[in-house]
PASEBA-1860 file (N, C-alpha, C; in nm, 3 decimals):
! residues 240
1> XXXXXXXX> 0.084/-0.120/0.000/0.000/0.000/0.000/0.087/0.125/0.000 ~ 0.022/0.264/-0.047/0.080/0.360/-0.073/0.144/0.407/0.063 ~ 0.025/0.398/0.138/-0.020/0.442/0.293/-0.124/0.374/0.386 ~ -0.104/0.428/0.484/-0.179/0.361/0.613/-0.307/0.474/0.648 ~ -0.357/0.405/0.722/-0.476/0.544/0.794/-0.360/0.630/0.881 ~ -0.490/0.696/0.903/-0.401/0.831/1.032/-0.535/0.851/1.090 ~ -0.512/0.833/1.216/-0.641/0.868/1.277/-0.577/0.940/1.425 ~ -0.639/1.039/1.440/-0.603/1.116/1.572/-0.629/1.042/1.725
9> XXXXXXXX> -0.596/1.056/1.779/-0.540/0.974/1.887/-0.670/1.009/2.024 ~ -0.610/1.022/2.141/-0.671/1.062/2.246/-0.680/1.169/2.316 ~ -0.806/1.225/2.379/-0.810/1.330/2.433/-0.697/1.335/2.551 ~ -0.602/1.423/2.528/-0.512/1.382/2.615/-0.466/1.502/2.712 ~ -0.456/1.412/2.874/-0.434/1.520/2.980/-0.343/1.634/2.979 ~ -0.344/1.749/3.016/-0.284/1.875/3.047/-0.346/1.846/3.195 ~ -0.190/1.829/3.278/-0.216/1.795/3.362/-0.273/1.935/3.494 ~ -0.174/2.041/3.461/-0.142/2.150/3.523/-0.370/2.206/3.543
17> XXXXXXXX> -0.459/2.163/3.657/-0.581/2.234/3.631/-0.639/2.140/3.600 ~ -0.582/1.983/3.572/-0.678/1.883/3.532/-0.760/1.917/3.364 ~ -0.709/2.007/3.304/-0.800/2.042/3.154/-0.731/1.937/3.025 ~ -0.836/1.914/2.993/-0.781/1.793/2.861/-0.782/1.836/2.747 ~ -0.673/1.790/2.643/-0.622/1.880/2.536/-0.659/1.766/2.431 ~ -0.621/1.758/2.300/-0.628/1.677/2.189/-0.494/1.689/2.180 ~ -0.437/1.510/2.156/-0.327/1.495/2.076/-0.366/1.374/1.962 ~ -0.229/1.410/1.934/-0.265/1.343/1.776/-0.137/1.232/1.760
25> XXXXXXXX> -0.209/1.150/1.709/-0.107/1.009/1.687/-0.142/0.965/1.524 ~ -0.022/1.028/1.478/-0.016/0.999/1.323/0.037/0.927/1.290 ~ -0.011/0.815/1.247/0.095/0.689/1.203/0.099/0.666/1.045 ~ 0.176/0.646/0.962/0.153/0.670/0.842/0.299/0.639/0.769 ~ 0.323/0.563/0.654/0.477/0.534/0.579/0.440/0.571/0.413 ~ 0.543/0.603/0.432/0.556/0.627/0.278/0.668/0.565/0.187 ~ 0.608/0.570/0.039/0.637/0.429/-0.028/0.764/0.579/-0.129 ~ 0.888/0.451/-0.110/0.972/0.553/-0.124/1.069/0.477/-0.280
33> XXXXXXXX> 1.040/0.519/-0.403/1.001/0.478/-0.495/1.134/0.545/-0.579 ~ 1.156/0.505/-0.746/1.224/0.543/-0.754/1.243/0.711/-0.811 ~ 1.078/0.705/-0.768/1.065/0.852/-0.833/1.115/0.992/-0.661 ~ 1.174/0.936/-0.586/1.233/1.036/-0.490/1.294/1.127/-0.513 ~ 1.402/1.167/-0.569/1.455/1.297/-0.547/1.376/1.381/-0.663 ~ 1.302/1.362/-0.730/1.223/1.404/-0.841/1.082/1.449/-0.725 ~ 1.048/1.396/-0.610/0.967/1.439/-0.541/0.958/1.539/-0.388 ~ 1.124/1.530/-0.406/1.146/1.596/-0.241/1.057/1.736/-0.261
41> XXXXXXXX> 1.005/1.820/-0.333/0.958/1.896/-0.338/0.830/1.893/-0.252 ~ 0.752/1.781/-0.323/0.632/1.756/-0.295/0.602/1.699/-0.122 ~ 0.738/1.610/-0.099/0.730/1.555/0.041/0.838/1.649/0.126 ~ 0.812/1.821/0.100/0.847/1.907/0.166/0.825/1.901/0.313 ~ 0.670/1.870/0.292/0.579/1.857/0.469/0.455/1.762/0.392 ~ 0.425/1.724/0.555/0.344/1.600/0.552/0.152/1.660/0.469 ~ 0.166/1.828/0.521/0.026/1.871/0.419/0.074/1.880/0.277 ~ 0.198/1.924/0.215/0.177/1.919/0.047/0.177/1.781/0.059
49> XXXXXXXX> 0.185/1.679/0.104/0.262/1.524/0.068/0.125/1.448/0.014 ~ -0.002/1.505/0.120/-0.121/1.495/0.092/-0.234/1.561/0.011 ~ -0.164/1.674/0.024/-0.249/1.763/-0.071/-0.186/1.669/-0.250 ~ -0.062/1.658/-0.277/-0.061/1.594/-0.363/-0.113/1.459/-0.368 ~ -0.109/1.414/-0.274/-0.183/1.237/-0.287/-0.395/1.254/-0.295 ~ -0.411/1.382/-0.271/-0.577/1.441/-0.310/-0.584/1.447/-0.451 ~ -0.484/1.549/-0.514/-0.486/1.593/-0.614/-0.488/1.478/-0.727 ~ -0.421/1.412/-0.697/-0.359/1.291/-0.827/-0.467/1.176/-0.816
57> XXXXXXXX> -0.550/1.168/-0.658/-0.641/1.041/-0.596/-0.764/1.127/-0.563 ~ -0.868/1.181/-0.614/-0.922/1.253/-0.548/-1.062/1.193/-0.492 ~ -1.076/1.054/-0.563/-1.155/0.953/-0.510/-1.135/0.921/-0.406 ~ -1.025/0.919/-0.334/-0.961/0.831/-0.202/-0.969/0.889/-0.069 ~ -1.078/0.807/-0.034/-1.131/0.846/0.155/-1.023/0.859/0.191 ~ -0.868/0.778/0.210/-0.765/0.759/0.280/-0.692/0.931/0.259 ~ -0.707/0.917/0.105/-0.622/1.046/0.123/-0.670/1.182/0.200 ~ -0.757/1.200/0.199/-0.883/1.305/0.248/-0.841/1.272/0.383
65> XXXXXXXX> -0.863/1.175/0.433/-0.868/1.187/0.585/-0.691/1.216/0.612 ~ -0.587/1.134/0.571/-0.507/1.203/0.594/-0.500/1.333/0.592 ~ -0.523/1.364/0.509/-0.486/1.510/0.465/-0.526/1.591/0.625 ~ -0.646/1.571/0.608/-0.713/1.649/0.779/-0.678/1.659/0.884 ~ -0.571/1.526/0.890/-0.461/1.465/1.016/-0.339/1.541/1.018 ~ -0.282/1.618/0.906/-0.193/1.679/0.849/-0.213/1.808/0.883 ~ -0.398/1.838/0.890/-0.389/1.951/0.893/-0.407/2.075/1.022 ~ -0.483/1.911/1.059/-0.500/1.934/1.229/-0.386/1.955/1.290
73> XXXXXXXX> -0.238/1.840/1.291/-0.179/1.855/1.381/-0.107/1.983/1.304 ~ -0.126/2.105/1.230/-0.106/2.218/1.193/-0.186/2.329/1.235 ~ -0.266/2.272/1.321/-0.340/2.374/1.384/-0.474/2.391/1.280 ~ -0.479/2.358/1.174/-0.616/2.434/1.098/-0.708/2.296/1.121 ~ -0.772/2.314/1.189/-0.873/2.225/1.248/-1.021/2.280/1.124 ~ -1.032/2.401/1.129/-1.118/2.439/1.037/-1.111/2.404/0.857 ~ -0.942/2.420/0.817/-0.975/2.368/0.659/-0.970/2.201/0.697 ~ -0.913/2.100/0.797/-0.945/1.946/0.818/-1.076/1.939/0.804
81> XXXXXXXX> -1.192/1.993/0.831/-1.367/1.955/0.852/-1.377/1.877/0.725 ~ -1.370/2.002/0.588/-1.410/1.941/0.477/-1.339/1.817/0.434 ~ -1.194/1.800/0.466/-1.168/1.636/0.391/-1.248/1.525/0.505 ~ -1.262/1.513/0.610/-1.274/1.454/0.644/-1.465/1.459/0.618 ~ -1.527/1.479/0.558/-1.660/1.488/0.587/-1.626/1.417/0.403 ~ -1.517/1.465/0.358/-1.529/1.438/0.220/-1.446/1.285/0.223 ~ -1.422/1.240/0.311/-1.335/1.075/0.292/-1.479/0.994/0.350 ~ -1.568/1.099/0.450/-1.695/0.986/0.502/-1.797/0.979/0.384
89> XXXXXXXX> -1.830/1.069/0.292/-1.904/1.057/0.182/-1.821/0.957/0.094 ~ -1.675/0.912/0.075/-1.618/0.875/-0.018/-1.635/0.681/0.020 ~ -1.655/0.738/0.172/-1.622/0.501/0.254/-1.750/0.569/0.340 ~ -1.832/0.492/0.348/-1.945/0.505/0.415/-1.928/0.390/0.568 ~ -1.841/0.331/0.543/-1.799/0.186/0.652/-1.610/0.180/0.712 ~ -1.590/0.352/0.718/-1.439/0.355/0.740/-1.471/0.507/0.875 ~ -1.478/0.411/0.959/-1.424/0.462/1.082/-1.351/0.640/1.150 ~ -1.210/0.606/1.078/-1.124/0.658/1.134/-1.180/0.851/1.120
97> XXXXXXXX> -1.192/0.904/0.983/-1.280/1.027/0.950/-1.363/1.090/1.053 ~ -1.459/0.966/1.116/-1.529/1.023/1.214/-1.484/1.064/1.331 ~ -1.369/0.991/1.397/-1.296/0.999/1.499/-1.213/1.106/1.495 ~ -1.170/1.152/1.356/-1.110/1.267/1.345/-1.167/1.387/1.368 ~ -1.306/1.433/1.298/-1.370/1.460/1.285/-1.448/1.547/1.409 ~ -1.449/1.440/1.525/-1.499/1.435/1.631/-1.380/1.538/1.730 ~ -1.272/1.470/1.695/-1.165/1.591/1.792/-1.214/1.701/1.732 ~ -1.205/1.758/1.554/-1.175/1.868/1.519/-1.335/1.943/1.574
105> XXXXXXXX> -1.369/1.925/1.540/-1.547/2.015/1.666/-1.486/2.018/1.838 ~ -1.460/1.923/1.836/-1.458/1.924/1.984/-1.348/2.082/1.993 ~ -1.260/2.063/1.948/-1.171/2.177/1.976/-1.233/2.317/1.920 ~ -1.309/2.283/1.786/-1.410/2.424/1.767/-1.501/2.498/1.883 ~ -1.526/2.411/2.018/-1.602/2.371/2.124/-1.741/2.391/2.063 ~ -1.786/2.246/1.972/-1.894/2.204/1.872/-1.909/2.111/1.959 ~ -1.905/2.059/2.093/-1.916/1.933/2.165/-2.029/1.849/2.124 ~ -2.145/1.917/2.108/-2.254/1.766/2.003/-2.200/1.740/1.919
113> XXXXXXXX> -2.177/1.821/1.832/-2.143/1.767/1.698/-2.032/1.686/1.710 ~ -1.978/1.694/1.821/-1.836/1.602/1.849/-1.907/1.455/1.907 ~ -1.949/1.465/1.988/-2.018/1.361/1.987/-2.100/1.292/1.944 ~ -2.171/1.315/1.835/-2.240/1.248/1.716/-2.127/1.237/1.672 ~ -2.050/1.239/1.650/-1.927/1.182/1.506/-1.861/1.091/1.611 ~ -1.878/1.081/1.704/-1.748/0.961/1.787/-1.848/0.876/1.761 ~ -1.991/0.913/1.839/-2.071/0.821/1.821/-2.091/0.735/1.689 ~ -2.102/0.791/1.588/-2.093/0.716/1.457/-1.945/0.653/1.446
121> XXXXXXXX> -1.840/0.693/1.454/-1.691/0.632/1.460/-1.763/0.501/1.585 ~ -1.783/0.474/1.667/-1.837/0.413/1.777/-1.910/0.244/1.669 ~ -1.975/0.317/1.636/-2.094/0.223/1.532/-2.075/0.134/1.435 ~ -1.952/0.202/1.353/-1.874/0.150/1.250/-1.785/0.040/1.309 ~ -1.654/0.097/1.417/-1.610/0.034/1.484/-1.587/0.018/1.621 ~ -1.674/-0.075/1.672/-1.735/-0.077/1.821/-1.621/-0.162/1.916 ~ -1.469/-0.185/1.864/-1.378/-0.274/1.940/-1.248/-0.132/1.986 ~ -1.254/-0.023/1.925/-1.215/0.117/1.954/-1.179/0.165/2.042
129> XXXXXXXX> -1.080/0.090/2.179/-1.095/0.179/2.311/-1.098/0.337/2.300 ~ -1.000/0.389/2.232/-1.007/0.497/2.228/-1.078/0.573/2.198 ~ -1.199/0.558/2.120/-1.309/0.633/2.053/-1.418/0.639/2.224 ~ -1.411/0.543/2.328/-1.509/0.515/2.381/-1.443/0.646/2.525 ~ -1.273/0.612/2.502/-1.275/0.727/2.608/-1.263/0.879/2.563 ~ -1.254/0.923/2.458/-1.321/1.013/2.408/-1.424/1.073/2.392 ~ -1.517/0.978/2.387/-1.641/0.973/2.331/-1.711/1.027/2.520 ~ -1.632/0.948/2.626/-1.650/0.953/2.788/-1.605/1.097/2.785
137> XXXXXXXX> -1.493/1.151/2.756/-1.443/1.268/2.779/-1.549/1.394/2.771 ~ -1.599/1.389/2.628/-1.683/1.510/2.573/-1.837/1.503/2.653 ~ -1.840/1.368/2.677/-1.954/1.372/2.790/-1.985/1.448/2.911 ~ -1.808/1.400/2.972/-1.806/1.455/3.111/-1.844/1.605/3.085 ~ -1.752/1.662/3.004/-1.798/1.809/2.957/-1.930/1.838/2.987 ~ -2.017/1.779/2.938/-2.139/1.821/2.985/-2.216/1.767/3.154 ~ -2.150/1.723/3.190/-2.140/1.694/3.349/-2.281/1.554/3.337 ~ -2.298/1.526/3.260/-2.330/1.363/3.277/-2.255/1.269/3.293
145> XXXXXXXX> -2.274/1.266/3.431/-2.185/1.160/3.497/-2.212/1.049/3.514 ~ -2.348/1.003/3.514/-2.386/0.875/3.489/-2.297/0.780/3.313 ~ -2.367/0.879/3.230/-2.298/0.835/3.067/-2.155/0.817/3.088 ~ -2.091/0.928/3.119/-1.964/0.925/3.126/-1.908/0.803/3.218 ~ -1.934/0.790/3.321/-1.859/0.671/3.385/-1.862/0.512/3.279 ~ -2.026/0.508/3.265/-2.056/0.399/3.129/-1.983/0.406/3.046 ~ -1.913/0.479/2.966/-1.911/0.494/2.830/-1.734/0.492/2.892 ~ -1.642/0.532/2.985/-1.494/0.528/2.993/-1.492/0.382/3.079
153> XXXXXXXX> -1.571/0.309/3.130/-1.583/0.174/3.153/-1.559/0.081/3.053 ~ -1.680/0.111/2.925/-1.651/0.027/2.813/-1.528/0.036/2.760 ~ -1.437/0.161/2.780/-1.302/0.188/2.690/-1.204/0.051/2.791 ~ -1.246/0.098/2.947/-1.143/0.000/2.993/-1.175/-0.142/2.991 ~ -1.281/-0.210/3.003/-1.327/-0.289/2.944/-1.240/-0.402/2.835 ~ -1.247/-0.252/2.754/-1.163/-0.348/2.545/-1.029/-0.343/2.615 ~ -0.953/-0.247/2.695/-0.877/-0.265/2.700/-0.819/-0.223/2.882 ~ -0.800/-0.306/2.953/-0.806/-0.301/3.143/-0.657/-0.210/3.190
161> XXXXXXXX> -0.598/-0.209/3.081/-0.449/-0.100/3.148/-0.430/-0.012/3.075 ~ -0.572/0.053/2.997/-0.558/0.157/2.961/-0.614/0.282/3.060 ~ -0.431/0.337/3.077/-0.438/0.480/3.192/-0.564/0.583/3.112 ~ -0.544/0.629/3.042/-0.631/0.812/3.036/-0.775/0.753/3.062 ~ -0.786/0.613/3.062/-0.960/0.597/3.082/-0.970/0.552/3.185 ~ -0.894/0.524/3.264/-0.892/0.538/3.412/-0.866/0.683/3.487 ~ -0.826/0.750/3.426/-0.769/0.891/3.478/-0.904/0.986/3.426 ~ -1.003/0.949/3.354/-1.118/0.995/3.351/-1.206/0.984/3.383
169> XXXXXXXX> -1.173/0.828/3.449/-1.302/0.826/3.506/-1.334/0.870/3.642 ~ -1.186/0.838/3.719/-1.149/0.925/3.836/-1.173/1.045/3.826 ~ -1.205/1.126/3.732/-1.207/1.286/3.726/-1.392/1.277/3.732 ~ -1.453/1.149/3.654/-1.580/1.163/3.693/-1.635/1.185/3.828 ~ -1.548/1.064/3.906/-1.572/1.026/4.053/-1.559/1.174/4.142 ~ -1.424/1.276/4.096/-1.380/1.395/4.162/-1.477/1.480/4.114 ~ -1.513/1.497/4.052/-1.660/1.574/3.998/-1.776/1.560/4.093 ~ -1.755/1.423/4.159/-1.892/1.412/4.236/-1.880/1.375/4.402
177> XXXXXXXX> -1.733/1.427/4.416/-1.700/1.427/4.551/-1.659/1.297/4.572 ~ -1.669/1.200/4.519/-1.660/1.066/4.558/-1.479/1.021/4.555 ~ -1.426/1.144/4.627/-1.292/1.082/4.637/-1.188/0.996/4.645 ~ -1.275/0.873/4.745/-1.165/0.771/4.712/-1.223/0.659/4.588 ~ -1.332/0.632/4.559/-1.352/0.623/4.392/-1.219/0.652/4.308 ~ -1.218/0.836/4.312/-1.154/0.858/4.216/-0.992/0.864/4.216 ~ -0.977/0.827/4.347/-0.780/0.817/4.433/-0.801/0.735/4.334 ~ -0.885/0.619/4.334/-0.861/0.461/4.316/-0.832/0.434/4.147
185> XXXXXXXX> -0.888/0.501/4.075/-0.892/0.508/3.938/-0.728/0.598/3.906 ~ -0.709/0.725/3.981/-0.594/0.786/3.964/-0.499/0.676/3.925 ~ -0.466/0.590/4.079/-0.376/0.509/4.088/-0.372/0.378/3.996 ~ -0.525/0.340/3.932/-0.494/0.225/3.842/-0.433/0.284/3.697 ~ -0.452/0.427/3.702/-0.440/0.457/3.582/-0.252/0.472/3.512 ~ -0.181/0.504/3.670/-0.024/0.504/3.659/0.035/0.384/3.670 ~ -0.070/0.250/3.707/-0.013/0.114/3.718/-0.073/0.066/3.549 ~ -0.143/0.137/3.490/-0.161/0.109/3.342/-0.049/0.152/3.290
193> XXXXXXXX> -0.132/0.222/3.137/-0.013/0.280/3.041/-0.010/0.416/3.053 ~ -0.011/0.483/3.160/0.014/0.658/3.214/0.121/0.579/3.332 ~ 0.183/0.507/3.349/0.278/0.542/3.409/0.374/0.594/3.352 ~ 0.360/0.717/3.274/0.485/0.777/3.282/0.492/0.930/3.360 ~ 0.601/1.030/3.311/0.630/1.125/3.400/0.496/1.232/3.441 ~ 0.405/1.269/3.348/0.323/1.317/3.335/0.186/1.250/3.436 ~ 0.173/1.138/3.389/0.072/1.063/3.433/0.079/1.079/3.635 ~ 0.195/1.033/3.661/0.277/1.057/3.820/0.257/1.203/3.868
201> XXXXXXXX> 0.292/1.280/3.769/0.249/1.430/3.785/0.148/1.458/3.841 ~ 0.033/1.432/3.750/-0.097/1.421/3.767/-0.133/1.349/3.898 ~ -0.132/1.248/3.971/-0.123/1.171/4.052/-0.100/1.275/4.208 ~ 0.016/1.285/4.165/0.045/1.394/4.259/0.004/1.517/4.297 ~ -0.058/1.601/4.176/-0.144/1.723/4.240/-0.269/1.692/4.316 ~ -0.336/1.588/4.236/-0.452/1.511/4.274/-0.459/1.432/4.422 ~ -0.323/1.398/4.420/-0.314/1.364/4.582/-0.307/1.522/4.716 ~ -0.201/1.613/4.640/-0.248/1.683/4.724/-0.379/1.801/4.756
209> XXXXXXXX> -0.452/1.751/4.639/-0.587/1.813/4.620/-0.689/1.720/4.726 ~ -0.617/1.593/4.761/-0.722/1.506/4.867/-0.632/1.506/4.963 ~ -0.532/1.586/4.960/-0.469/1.599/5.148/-0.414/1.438/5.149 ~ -0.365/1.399/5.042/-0.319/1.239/5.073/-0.151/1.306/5.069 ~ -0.103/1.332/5.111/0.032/1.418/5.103/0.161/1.324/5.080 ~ 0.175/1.217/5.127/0.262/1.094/5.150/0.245/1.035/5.029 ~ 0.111/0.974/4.984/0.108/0.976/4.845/0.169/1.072/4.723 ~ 0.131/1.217/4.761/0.195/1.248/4.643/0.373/1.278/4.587
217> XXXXXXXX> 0.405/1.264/4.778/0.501/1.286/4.755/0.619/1.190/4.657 ~ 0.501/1.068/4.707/0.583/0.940/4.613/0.551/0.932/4.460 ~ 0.417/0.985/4.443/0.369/1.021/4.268/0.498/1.104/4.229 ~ 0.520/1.177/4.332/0.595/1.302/4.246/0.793/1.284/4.234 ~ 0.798/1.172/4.304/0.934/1.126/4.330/0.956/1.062/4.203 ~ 0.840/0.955/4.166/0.815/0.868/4.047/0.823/0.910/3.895 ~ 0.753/1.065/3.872/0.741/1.130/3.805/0.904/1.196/3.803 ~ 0.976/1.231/3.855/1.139/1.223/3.840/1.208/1.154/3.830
225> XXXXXXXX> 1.170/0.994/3.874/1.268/0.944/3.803/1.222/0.869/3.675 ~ 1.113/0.939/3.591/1.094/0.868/3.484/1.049/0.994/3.359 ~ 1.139/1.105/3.420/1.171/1.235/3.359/1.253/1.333/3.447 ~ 1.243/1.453/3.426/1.380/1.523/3.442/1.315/1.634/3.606 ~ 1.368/1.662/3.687/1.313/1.696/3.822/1.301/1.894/3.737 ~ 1.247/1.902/3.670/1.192/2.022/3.663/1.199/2.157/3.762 ~ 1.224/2.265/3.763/1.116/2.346/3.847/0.971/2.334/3.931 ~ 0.915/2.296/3.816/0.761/2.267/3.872/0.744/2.158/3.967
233> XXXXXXXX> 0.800/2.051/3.904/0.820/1.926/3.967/0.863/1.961/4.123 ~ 0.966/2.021/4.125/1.040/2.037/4.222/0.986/2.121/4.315 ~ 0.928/2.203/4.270/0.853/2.298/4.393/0.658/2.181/4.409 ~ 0.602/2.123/4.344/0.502/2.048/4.368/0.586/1.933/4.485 ~ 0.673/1.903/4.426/0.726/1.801/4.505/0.796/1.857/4.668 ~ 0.831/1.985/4.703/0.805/2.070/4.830/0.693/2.060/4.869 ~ 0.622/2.134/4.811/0.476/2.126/4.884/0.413/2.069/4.914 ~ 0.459/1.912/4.868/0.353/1.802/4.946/0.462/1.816/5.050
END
């Protein structure tokens, strides 16, 4: 194949305030042919690389949705809408568009419309952890906390050591006072796949946001030695 999908990734923590950001996980190879140095032009950056793979393919859902993935993680979330609305008219049974789709509103702060498109990404392909803690994320936004706990359950569910859907759902639980609920989710979520420096970070403000102080001091010890002892780090890690 020419190429792979690209589908944007998970709503992902900013830990500093507990506020959740979009990142993007572009996975994607290119077929490196003997027409290369005749093309370095074109594979200047990853948007002409696509804008030419539109131009030459303009039938191709794949290319469209790349393209949007290209264009998002460029910040234009607004010209991404149209390919990706134009790769779901092109595959009526291809997933990934919607999921894209769904961040780029969400960050317009279009939150239905973000959630009708996970939801359809959801429908197409229902084995998706990530679509489901996303899909939990934009919920919580609207402070349905019943949905939201459901819906970042099913994510852990498909998959049991996935951290950000444990680290959301704990933010459900902290939403509703139900503190050690949400200690409890914190902590499964750094024995998942957020144990890294960030994830410990997080751990640690959150501990000293529940006066668990001993705890955070060890979140925050953890979080240094599996990154660099910062400023911030270093004065959070005083204050517990």
């Amino acid at each position: 194949k020419l190429c792979e999908h690209k589908k944007l990734g998970d709503f992902e923590i900013a830990t500093a305030g507990y506020k959740f950001e979009v990142a993007f996980v572009a996975i994607f190879s290119l077929f490196l042919g003997s027409g290369l140095y005749s093309r370095n032009k074109v594979w200047s950056s990853s948007i002409a690389f696509w804008e030419d793979i539109v131009t030459k393919a303009p039938k191709k859902a794949r290319g469209h949705n790349n393209l949007g993935v290209a264009l998002s993680e460029e910040g234009g979330f607004e010209r991404a809408i149209p390919h990706y609305l134009q790769a779901i008219q092109l595959d009526k049974v291809y997933s990934d568009p919607w999921s894209n789709l769904a961040v780029a509103y969400s960050v317009k702060g279009k939150d239905d419309e973000a959630i009708s498109a996970m939801k359809e990404a959801i429908r197409i392909f229902p084995s998706y952890p990530e679509a489901y803690n996303n899909l939990g994320t934009l919920i919580l936004k609207k402070k349905e906390y019943e949905k939201a706990e459901e819906t970042l359950k099913l994510a852990i569910s498909l998959r049991p050591h996935y951290g950000k859907a444990h680290f959301n759902l704990g933010r459900v639980y902290l939403e509703q006072k139900e503190n050690e609920k949400a200690w409890n989710e914190f902590v499964l979520a750094t024995k998942g796949d957020l144990d890294t420096s960030e994830g410990f970070f997080a751990l640690g403000q959150i501990g000293i946001q529940l006066k668990r102080y001993d705890e955070a001091i060890n979140a925050f010890k953890n979080a240094a030695q599996r990154g660099n002892m910062t400023p911030q780090l270093e004065f959070c890690l005083a204050n517990a």
